[in-house]
N, C-alpha and C positions, 0 to 999 in steps of 0.2 A: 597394546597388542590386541589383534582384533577376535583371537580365542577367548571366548570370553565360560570358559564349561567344556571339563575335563574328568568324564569319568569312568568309571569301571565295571562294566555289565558281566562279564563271566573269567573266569581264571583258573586255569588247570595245567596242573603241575603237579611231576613225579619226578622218583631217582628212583631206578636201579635198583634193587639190594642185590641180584642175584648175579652180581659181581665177582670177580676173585677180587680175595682181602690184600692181594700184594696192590702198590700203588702204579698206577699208571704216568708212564713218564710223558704224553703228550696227549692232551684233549683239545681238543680243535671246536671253537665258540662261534659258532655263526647265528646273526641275528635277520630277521629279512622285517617288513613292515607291508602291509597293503589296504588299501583305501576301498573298505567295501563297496559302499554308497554314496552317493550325495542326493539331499532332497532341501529347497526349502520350506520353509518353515515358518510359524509365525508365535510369537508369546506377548500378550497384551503386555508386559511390562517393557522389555524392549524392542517390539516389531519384529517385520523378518530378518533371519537370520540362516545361515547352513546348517544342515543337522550332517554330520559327518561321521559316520562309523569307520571302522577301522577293526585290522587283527594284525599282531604282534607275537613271532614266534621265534622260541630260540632252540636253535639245536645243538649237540653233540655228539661229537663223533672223535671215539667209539662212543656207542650210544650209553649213555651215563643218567641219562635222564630228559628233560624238555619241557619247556614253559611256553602257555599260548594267552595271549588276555585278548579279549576284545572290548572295544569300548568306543564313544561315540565325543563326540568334542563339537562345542557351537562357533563358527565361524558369525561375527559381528559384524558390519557394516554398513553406513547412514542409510548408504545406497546398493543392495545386490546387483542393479542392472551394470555398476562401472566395475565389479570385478568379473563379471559374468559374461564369456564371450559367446556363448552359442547356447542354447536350454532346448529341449525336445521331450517327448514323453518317454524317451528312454535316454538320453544322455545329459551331462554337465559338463561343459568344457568351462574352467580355470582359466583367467592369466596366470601367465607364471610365477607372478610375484606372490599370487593368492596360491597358487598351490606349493610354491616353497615353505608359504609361514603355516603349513598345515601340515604340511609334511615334516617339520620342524616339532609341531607341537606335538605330532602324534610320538615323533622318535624318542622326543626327550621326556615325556611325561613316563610311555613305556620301558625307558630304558628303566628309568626311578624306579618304579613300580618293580620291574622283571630283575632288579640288583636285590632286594628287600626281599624278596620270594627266594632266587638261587643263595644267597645267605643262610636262611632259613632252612633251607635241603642241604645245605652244604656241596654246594654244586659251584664250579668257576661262575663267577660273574661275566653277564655278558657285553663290558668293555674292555677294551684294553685299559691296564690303570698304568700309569705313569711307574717308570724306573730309575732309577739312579744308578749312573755309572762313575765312578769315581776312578779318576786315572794318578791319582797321585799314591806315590807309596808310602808315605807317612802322616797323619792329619792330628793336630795337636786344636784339645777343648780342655776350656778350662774345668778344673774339679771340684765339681758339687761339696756342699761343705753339709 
C-alpha cells in the first residue's frame, strides 16, 4: 500500500453532561472526512512523497457530543509525476485510483481512531456495527459442562 505514515496531529472530543438522565431513544451518527491539503514532499530516506492532511468529524444529533481528529498520512510512490495529473502553485489534481487509496486510508485509520475515543465518552460509535437477525423460533446449543 502506497500510505506509507498515518498519524495524529490534534483530537477533540467531548459529550454533553447537561443532558436529561432519561435515555434517548434515537441518535443519529454521522461521519464526513475532508482532505485539507496536498503538498509534496521530500525525506532522504525514501524520496518524494505526498504530505496529505486531513480532518475527521463525527456528529450527533440530538447533539450528545462530537469528535474531530486531524491528521496527515504520506502517500508513496517510485514516481509522483504517474499518479499526478496536473500540479500548479495552488492545486493537486489525483488520479482516481490515488485518490481512492487516500481517501480509504484517511477513512479507515480515523474511523479506528474516532471508535476508541466514542468508547471512552461513552458515546455510539461511529459505524454501523453488524446485527443479527435470527428468524427461526427455536435454536438448540449444546450445554457447557
Amino acid at each position: 500500500m502506497p500510505v506509507i505514515n498515518f498519524h495524529i496531529k490534534r483530537i477533540e472530543a467531548n459529550k454533553e453532561e447537561n443532558l436529561k438522565k432519561e435515555p434517548m431513544k434515537k441518535v443519529d451518527v454521522k461521519s464526513n472526512f475532508t482532505i485539507s491539503s496536498i503538498k509534496r514532499e521530500k525525506d532522504e530516506r525514501i524520496g518524494d512523497y505526498l504530505s496529505v492532511n486531513f480532518k475527521f468529524d463525527v456528529t450527533y444529533t440530538p447533539n450528545v457530543g462530537s469528535i474531530k481528529i486531524e491528521g496527515e498520512l504520506w502517500y508513496y510512490s517510485k514516481n509522483l509525476d504517474d499518479v499526478i495529473l496536473k500540479e500548479n502553485k495552488e492545486r493537486i489534481a489525483l488520479k482516481g485510483n490515488v485518490s481512492n487509496e487516500i481517501s480509504t486510508a484517511v477513512l479507515q485509520g480515523s474511523i479506528v481512531e474516532a471508535i476508541v475515543i466514542a468508547k471512552k465518552l461513552r458515546l455510539p460509535v461511529p459505524l454501523k456495527l453488524p446485527q443479527v437477525n435470527i428468524k427461526h423460533e427455536k435454536m438448540e446449543f449444546k450445554k457447557a459442562s
